[in-house]
C-alpha positions in Angstrom: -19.5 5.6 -7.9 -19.4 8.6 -5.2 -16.4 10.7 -4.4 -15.1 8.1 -1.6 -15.1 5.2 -4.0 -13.3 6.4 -6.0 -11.1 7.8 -3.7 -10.2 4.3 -1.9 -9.9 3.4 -5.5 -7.1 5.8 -6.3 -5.6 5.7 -2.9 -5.5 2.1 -3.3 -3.8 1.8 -6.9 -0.9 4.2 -5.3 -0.6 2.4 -2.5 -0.2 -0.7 -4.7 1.8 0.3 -7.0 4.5 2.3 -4.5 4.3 -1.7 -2.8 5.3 -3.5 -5.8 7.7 -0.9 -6.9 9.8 -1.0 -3.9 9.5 -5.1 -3.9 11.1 -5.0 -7.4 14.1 -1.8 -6.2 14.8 -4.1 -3.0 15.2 -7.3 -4.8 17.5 -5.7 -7.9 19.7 -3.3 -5.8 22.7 -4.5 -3.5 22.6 -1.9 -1.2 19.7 -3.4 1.1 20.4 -6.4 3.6 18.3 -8.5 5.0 16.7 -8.2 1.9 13.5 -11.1 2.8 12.3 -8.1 6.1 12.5 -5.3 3.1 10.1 -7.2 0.8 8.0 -8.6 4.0 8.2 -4.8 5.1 6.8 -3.7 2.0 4.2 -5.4 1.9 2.7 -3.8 4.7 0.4 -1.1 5.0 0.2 1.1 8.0 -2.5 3.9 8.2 -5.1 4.2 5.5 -8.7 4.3 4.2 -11.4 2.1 4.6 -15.0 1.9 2.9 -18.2 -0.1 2.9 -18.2 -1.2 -0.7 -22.3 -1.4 -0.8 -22.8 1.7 0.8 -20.2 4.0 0.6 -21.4 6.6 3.4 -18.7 6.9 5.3 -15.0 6.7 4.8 -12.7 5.9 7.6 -9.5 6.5 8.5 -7.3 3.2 9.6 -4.8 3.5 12.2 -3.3 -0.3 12.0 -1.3 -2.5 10.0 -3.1 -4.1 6.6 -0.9 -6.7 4.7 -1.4 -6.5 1.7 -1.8 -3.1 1.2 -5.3 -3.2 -0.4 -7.4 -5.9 1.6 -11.2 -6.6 -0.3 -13.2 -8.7 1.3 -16.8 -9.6 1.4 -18.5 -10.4 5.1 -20.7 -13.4 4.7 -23.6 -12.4 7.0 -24.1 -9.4 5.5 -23.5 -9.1 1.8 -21.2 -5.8 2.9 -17.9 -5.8 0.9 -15.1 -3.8 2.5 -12.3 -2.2 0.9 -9.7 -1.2 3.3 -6.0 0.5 2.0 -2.8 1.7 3.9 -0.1 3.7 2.9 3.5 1.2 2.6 6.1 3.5 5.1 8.5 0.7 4.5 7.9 0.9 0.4 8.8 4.7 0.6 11.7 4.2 3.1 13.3 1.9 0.8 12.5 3.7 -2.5 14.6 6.7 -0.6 17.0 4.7 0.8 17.9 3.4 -3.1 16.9 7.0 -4.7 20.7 7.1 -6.2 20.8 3.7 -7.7 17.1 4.4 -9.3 17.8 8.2 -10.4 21.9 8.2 -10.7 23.2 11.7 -10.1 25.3 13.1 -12.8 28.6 13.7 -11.2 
């Protein structure tokens, strides 16, 4: 693996796991309605990294919306698999928007 692989790579298990965090904090806490949009909206990536998988020469940066946030998929004419991550606005949005009910303040 070169320095780009396994950047996507970590970039990628962040971006995932700040996804599926915020999915579980918008289900549990009361404080968020509509609650269906927040997951849907968490889902979402929005800018990001992308990488040909085969030959990792060049790393790009996304401007665009990826759902899920890490998207691998192999083009059939090819052989190329491409590994393309963005960063979930939405996830952080609602992690700050429910940073009392996670981390209570001591009063």
């Amino acid at each position: 693996m070169n320095g780009s692989q396994i950047f996507v790579a970590i970039i990628g298990f962040i971006a995932a796991s700040i996804s599926t965090w915020s999915v579980i904090v918008v289900v549990r806490v009361p404080i968020f309605r509509h609650k269906p949009l927040w997951v849907i909206g968490c889902l979402f990536g929005f800018i990001g990294f992308g990488i040909n998988w085969t030959t990792p020469d060049d790393l790009i940066l996304l401007f665009g919306i990826t759902i899920p946030v890490v998207t691998i998929y192999k083009v059939v004419a090819t052989g190329q698999v491409i590994v393309k991550t963005g960063f979930p606005i939405v996830s952080v949005i609602a992690l700050y928007m429910a940073r009392d009910t996670i981390l209570p303040i001591d009063r």
